[in-house]
N, C-alpha and C positions, 0 to 999 in steps of 0.2 A: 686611523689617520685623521688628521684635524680639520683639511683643506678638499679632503674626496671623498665621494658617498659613491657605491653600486648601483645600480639602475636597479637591482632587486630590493634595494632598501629606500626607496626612497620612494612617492605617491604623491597626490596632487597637494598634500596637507603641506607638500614640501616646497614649495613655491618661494616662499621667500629665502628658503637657503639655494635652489637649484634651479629656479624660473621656471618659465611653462614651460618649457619645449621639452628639458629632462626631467621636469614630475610627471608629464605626461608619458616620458617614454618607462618609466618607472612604474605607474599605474597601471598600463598594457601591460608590460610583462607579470606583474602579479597579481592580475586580474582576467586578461584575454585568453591565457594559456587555456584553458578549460576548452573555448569556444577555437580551437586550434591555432590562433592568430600566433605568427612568428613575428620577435623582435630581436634583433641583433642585440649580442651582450655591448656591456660597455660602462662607463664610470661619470661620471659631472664632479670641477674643480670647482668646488661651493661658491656661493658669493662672495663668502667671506675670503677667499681666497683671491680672489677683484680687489676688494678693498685692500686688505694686504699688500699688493702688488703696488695700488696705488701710493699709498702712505708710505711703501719703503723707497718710493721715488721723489715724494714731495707734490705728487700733480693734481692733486687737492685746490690747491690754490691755484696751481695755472689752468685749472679746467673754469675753476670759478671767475677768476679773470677775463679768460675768453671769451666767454658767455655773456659780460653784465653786459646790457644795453642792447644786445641783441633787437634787432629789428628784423621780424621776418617777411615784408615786405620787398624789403632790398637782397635779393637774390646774390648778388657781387659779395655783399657781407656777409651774408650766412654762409657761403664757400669757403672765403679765407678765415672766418671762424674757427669752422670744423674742420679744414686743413690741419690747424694750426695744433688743435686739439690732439687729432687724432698722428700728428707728427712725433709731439709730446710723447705721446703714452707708449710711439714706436721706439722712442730712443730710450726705452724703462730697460731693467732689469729684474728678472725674479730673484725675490729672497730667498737664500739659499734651501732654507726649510723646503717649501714650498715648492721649488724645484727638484728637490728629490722626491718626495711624495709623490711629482705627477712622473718621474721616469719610474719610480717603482708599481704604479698605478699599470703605466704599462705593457712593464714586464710582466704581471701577474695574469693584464689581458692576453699577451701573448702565449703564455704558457696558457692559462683555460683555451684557447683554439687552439692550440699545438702545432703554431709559427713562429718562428721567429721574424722579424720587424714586420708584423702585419701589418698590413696597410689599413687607416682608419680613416673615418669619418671626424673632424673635429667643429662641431655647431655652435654656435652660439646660442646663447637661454635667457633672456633678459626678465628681471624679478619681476616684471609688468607686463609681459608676452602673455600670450595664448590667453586670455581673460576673454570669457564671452563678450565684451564689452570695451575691448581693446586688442587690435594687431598690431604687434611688431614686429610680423613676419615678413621676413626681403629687406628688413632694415638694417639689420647686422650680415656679418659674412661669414658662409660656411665654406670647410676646405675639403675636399676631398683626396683619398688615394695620399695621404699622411704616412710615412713610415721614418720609423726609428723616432730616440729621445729628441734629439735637435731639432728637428722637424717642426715633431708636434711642439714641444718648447714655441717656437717663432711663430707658428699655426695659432695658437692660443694666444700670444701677445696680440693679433693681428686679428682675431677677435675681440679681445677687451679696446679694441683702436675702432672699431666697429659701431660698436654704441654711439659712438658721434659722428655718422654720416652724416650730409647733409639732409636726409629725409627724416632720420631718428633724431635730430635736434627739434626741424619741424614740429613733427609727430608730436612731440612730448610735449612742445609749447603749448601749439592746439590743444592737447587734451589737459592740460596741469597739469602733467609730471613734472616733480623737481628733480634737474636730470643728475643732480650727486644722489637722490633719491632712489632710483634705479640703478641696482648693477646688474654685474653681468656673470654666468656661471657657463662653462663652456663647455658641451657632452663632447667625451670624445666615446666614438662608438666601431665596432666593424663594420669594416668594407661590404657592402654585398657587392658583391662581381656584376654588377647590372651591366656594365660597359660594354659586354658582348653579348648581351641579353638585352631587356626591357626598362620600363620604367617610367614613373606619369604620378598623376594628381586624382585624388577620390573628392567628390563633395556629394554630401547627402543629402543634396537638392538642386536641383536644377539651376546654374550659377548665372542665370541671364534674368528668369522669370520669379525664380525664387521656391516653384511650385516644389510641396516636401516629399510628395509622392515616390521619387524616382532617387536613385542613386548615376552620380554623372561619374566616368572613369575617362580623364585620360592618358594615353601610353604612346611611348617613341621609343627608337632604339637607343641604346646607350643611356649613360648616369643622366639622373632626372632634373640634372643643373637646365639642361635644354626647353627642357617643357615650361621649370618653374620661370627663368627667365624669358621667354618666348620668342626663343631663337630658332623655334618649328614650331610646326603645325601638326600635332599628336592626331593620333586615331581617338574617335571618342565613342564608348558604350554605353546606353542606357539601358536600369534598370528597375525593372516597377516593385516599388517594396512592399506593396499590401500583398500581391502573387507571392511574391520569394518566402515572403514570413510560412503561407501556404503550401509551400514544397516546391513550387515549379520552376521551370528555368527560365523565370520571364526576364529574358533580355530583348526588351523591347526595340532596338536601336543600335545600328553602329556607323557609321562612318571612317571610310579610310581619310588619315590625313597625309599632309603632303610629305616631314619627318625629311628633311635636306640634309638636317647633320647628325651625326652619331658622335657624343663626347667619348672618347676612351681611353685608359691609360696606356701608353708607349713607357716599356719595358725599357727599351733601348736610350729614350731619351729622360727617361725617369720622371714622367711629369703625364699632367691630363693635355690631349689633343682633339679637335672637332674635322672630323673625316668626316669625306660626303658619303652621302646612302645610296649606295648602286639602285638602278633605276630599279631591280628587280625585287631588292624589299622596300622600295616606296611604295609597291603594287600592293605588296600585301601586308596584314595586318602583323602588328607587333606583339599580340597579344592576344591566345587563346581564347574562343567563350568560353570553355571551362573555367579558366585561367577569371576571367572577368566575374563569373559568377561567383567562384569564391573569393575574389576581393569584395562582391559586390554582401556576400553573408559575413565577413568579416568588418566590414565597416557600419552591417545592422548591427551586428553586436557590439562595436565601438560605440556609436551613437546610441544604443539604448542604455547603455552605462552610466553615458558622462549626463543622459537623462533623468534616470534614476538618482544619481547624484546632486539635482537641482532641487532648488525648497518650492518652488510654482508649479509644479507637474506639467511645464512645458517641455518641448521635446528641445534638444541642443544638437541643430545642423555642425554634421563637423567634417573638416578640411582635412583631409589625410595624406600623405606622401607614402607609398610603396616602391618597392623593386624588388627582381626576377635576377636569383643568382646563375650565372652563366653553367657553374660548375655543379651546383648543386641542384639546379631546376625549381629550385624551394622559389617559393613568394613569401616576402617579407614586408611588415609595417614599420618605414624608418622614422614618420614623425607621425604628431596628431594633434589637432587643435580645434577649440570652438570656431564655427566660421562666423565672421563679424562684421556682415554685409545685411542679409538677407534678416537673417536673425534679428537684428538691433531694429528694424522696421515698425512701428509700432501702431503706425498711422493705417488706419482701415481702407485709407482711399485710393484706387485705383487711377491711372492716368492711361488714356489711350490716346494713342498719336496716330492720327492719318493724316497720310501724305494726298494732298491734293491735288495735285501735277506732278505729273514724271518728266523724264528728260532720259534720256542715253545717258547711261552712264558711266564716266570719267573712268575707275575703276573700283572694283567689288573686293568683298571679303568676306568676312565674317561678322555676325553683328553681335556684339556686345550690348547690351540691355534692348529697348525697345521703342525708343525716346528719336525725337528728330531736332537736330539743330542748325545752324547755317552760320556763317563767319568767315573772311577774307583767311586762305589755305596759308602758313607760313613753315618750309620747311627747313628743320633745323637735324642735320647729319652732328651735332657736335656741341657740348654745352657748352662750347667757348664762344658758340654763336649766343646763347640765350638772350643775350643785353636784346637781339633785335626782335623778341618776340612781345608785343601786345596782346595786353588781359582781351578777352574774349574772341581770339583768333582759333582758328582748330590748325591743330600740332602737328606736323607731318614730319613722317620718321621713322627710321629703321625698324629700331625697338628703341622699348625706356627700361630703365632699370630705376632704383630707389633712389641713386642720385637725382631723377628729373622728376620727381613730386612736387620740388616747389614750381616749378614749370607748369606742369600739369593741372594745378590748381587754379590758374589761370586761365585754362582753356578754355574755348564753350565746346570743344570734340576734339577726339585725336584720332588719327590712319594712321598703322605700321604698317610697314612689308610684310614684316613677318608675325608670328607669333601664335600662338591660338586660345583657348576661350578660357585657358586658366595660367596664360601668360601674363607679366607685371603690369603691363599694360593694361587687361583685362580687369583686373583685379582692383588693379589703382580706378580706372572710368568707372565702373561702379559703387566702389568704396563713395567715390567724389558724385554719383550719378549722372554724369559725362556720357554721350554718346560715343560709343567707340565704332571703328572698323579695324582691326586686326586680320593680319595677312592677305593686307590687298599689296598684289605685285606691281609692281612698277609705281608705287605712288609716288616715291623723289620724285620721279620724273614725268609723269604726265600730270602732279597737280603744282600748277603754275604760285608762284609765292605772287602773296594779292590776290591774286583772283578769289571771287565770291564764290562759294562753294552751299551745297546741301549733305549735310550726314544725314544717310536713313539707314537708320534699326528699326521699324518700323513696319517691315516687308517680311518677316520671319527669320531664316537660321541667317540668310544673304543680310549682307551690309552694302551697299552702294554710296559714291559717292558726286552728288550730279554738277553741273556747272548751274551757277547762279542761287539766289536765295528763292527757292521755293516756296509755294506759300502751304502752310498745314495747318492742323487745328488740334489741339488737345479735349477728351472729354475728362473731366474728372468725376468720379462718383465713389459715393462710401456705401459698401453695399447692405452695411448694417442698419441703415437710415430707409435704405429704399424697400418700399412696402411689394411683397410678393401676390401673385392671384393665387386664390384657394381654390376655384377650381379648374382654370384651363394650366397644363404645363407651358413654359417657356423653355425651348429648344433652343439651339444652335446650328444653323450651319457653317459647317468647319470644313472647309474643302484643304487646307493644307495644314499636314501634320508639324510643321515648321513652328506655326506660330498655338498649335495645340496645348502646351503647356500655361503661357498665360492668360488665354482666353478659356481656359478651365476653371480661373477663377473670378471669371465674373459670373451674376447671379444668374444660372439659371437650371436645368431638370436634368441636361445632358445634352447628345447630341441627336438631332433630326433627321440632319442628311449630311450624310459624307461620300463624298465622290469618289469613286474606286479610280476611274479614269483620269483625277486630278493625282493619283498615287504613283499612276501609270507615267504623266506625263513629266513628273517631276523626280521619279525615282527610276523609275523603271527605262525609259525610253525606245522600249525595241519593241515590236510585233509582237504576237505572242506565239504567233507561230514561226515567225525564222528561229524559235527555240526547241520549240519542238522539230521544226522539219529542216532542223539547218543544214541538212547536207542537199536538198535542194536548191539553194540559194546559190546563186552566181557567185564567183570568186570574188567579188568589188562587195556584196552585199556580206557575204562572209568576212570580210575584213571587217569594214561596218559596225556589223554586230560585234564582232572581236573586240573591236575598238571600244564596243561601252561595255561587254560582259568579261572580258578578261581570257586568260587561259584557263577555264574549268572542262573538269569530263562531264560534267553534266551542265548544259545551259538552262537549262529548264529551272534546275535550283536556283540560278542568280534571280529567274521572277519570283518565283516564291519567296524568296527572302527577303526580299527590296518589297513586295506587296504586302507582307509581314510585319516588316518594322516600321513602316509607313503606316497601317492599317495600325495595328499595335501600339502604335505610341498614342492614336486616336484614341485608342480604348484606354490605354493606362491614363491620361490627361484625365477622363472623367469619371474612370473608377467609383464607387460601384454604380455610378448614374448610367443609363442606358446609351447605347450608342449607337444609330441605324447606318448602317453602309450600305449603300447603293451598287448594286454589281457596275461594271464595266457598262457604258454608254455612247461610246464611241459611237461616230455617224462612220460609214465605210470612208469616204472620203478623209474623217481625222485618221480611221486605224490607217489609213495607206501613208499618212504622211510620219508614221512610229518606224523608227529605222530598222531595215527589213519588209515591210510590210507591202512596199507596193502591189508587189507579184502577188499577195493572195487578197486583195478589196477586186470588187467586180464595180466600172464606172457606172453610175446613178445616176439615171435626171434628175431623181429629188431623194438625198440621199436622208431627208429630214421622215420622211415617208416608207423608205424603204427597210434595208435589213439593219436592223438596231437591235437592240433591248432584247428581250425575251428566247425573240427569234430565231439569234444568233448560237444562245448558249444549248441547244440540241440540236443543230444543224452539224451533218457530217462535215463540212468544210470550218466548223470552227468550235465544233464543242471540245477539244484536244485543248483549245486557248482557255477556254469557258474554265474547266477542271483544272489547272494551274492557279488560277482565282480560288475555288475550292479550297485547294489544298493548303493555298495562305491563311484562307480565314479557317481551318480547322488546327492548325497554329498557333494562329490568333487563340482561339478557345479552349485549346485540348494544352499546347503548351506552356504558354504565355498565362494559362490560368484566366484569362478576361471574358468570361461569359456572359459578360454586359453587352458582348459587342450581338447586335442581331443584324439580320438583313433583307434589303429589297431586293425586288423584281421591278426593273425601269420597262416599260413601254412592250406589257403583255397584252394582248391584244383580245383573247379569249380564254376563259377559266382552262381549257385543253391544252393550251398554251403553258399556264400554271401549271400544270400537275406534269408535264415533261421535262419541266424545270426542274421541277422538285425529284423528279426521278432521276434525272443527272446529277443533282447535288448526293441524294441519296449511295450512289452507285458510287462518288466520292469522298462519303463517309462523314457525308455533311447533311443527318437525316434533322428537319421538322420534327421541333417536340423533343429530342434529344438533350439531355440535360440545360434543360429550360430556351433552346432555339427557338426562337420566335421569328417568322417571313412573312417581312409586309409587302403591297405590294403598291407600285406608283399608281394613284388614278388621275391617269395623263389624257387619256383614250375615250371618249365617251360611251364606249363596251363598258369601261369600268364600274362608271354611272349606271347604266340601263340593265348589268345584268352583275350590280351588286350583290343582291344575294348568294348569287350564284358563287364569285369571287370569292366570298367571304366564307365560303365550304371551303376552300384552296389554301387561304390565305390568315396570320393570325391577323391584321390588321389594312388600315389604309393610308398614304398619306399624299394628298392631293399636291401635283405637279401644275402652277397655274399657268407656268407657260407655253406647256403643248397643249395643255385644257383648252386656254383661249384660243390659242393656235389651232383647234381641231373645231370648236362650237362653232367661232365664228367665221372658221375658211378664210384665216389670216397669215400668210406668212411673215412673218414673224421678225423675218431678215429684209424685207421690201419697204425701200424707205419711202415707193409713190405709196403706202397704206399703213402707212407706222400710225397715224393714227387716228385707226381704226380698232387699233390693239388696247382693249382695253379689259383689263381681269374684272371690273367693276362691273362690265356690260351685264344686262340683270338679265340676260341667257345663262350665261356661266355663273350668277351666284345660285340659279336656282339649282343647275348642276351639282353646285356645291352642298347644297341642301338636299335632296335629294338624294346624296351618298350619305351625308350625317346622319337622315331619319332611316336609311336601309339598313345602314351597318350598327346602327344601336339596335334596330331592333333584330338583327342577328346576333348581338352581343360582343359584338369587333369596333374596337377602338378607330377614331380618323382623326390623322392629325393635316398639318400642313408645311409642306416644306419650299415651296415658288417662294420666288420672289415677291409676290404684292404685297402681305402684311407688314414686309419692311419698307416698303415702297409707300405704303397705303396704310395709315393708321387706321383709316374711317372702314379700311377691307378686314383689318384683324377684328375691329369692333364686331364687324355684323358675323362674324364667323364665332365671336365668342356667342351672341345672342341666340345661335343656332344648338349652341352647345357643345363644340368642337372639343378635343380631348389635348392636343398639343398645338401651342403653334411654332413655327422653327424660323429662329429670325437669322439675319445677318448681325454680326458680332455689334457693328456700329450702329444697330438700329435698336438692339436689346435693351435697353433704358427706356429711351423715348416711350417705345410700344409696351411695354411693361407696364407703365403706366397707366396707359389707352386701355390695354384690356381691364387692370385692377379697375378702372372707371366703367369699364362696360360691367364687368362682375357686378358691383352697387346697382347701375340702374337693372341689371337681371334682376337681384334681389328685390328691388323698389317693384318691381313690376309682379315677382311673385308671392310678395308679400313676405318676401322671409326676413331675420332681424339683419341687419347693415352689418 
């Protein structure tokens, strides 16, 4: 045939006859098949076959026409342009050649599945798409649920009309494509029956922070029209790819998403419709972890392909589209492309935005990058409004589709209702590095047009958006510039696994201290024992808990799991650097406030004093909680593959203490020494000081807590604002403390680090702690620069002082 190639004939060499989209689907099937990956048969109307079409209508010259003078500025113009354009090319006819080729084209697919008028997929392939270094993906139209010649005949005109959206005019100006330069090659491929099944978006990096570590998957019900234009809020899975290469089933992460519509085809009225999603699969997941994990080894083996394929020996993050056939169960790869965000980044330099004032805010979503911006809210339901919106307003709006990129580029931030993290919107705000919030509800309506607003991405996975221009700060830093210390490590503390992923890549050993109780308070939310003893619980507190854990036969799994992928994404972020987690530290007074929990805290006078830490985790009335915790982190380590992760003991009081601890993790199958488990232990306590040695039989290491330290040397509480300050970690009681535990525990041969707050607080505190000899210190994320510094400068003068060379 002159005008059709097979998807089995054709590979990426074939780009400029078939564009990216069908030499990609070309190169999967005769390549991926090995690694099991499934691709729908199907055919691509060459380019040549575009030009053809065009030349036997004459629109050569009225495309050229349209175009001269083109001012992309003028919004109102570039519309009636590409109107105009795209009117043209609708009132074309195919040559008659060419029109038979693609009805025979068809029938031949029909007869290989053995249907007659199968319903197809008809995409668009433009000769300049999927290029590592260029997207025109969402700029042209794909059709779905296509059946018989006529159909697809109109389907394919209506693609080649495509090419000149108004975003694909844009697009092309911006980058210098000459747009008679690019055509267009239109795959028509099989249906997968996703519409009463599955269906979502792969990216082989993390599509907010960039980090390359992980595989991001998301999935909704119904054809994946919904997800890619971000008319819901898909389920999303994370998975760690250094583990998976390893065998194991590290699915670090999921999240139910909210998933309002299901697109499907209606039999009866012959065409696709968006039905709501009964409340009862909004509850649950759209897509197996089986199910996830083999998209998520199918899409290593896509990406190390299109890697292998590259002349730099850099890796090629790539954007994948799948779906789940209703009748066959199969999982299928319907497209694939280099991703052309993250990737194109070339600059070393990091940007961290803290927000410096909160406020209540207006409403929340999802955060799209990690940037904070502010600008008078203007909401536009309709591009017929566009005239009224001004360059650096933030966009408020249902959703966007490709028509409103020239909008978008305007903006300093956009909020949709709806949409989710690999919706157009999503896509488009990072593409442009735009703060975004996607699927905040009610934003038409609660954010006022004028009004002064703040977008914060800046807070982790939540987007907020507050009243007024808040004030923030950016830091920037190139980490390849900044000088590291030789010999104390630089820690992390990372108390929320939210923003885990791009504080993985700033400089520094791994993580310090991680908060199991901040896992608790943001993933988990229930007691840990209205899980275990819920049929004790009152009928009001059984709801309660129902309300955050769902209908399971076991509740007890939903903490495990939720501790799991919290704790777990902590560990995959800093793979294979070290990672300490802190057991559970709740004072009684916070467990009782965990919904469930009042009925089993006993009231405290001083609950900062009383049953915490160590205590806790063997006591009959709560080690049942304790072992839950457990069974997460052997999870974490046995499944998940991340044996980086180790762990502390908060607020052990006596070596005897330790070793019952150890015996309950033991008895949970979480022994010490255990393929490389290492247990530090907090020294909060001044027991820990005074009978170091002792501890350090018990324990592999130390990492010094300075704000119960000080809190206990000095007979400070801590929360009393008639004696705040009095509180002082410098006080040279508590540094001698601190010394004191560094000369015991070296000379037992156990490491001490530090994980309190004063070295970030305190440059002149990190100093004297490195002069002591310290082994880690664990900063806060915003202080990790600064003190970086501070120590590399204490390091010299150590050196100057011991005579060693600078």
């Amino acid at each position: 045939m002159q005008w059709i190639k097979w998807f089995e004939d054709v590979d990426l060499r074939a780009i400029p006859q078939v564009g990216g989209k069908n030499a990609a689907l070309g190169e999967l099937i005769g390549r991926m098949a090995a690694a099991g990956c499934r691709v729908p048969q199907g055919f691509a109307v060459t380019a040549q076959g575009y030009r053809s079409f065009l030349e036997a209508n004459g629109l050569v010259t009225q495309i050229q026409d349209a175009l001269t003078g083109l001012d992309l500025d003028d919004v109102a113009d570039l519309s009636r342009r590409g109107a105009q354009v795209r009117t043209a090319i609708l009132a074309g006819t195919f040559p008659p050649a060419l029109a038979e080729e693609l009805r025979k084209a068809y029938r031949e697919l029909c007869t290989r599945a053995g249907e007659a008028g199968l319903p197809v997929a008809v995409r668009s392939s433009a000769t300049a798409e999927d290029l590592p270094n260029a997207s025109f993906a969402g700029q042209q139209e794909s059709f779905l649920h296509v059946r018989g010649e006529e159909q697809l005949l109109d389907r394919v005109r209506r693609c080649y009309a495509s090419l000149y959206t108004d975003r694909a005019i844009s697009y092309r100006e911006k980058r210098g494509f000459e747009h008679l330069k690019v055509a267009l090659s239109a795959g028509v491929q099989q249906m997968v029956r996703s519409d009463r099944a599955s269906s979502g978006v792969i990216f082989t990096l993390d599509p907010e922070s960039g980090f390359r570590d992980v595989i991001y998957i998301t999935s909704s019900w119904g054809l994946g029209e919904n997800v890619v234009q971000g008319r819901v809020g898909p389920d999303a899975f994370v998975v760690h790819k250094p583990t998976l290469r390893q065998g194991f089933a590290s699915l670090v992460g999921k999240q139910l998403g909210a998933k309002e519509q299901r697109l499907v085809y209606d039999p009866a009225r012959e065409q696709l419709q968006n039905e709501t999603v009964s409340a009862e699969d909004r509850a649950r997941f759209s897509l197996s972890e089986e199910d996830a994990l083999t998209l998520a080894r199918w899409a290593l083996e896509i990406e190390d392909h299109w890697s292998a394929d590259g002349t730099d020996g850099a890796r090629a993050p790539m954007d994948i589209e799948w779906a789940k056939d209703a009748v066959s169960g199969e999982l299928f790869i319907v497209q694939a492309r280099p991703e052309t965000v993250h990737s194109q980044r070339t600059s070393p330099v990091l940007r961290q935005y803290t927000l410096e004032q909160r406020g209540e805010p207006i409403v929340e979503g999802l955060a799209v990058g990690d940037g904070v911006a502010t600008g008078h809210a203007r909401v536009i339901l309709d591009l017929a409004d566009m005239h009224t919106f001004q360059a650096g307003e933030v966009l408020v709006t249902e959703i966007t589709d490709p028509d409103w990129e020239p909008l978008l580029k305007k903006a300093s931030a956009v909020v949709t209702q709806r949409g989710g993290r690999t919706s157009h919107a999503a896509i488009v705000a990072r593409e442009m590095g735009l703060s975004a919030v996607v699927g905040a509800s009610g934003a038409c309506a609660k954010l006022s047009d004028g009004a002064e607003v703040t977008v914060s991405c800046a807070e982790g996975e939540t987007g907020y958006v507050y009243a007024g221009a808040l004030p923030f700060r950016v830091l920037e830093v190139d980490p390849s510039q900044l000088e590291r210390p030789q010999r104390t490590k630089v820690l992390l503390n990372v108390a929320n696994p939210e923003v885990a992923f791009s504080q993985a890549q700033l400089p520094s050993d791994g993580i310090g201290l991680a908060r199991m109780e901040f896992v608790y308070a943001g993933w988990v939310k229930v007691h840990p024992l209205a899980l275990t003893r819920f049929a004790t619980l009152t009928a009001e507190d059984q709801a309660a808990v129902r309300q955050v854990v769902g209908e399971r036969d076991d509740p007890r799994e939903y903490l495990v799991e939720q501790l799991a992928h919290g704790v777990g994404t902590l560990a995959a972020a800093f793979y294979p650097r070290p990672v300490i987690l802190r057991f559970s530290d709740f004072k009684t007074n916070e467990y009782a406030r965990l919904v469930g929990g009042s009925g089993f805290e006993p009231d405290e006078e001083n609950p900062m004093l009383g049953w915490r830490g160590a205590s806790r985790y063997y006591h009959p009335d709560f080690k049942e909680g304790f072992e839950l915790e457990v069974a997460a982190v052997r999870r974490v380590r046995e499944v998940f593959g991340l044996t980086n992760l180790k762990v502390m003991i908060p607020f052990c009081r006596t070596p005897e203490e330790g070793l019952r601890v150890l015996e309950v993790m033991a008895e949970g199958g979480l022994e010490r020494g255990k393929d490389g488990l290492e247990v530090y232990v907090m020294a909060e306590v001044p027991s820990n000081v005074i009978l170091a040695d002792r501890f350090a039989e018990v324990f592999d290491g130390f990492s010094i807590g300075t704000n119960d330290l000080t809190q206990l040397v000095l007979g400070v509480d801590r929360d009393s604002d008639r004696i705040a300050a009095l509180f002082d970690e410098r006080n040279e009681a508590v540094k001698r403390f601190c010394a004191q535990l560094i000369t015991t525990a070296h000379a037992a041969g156990k490491p001490v680090g530090i994980c309190g707050q004063a070295p970030s607080d305190h440059p002149d505190f990190a100093a004297f702690l490195v002069s002591l000899g310290i082994d880690s210190v664990s900063l806060t994320a915003d202080a990790v620069i600064e003190t970086t510094r501070t120590i590399v400068a204490a390091e010299r003068e150590l050196d100057r002082r011991e005579g060693s060379p600078a």
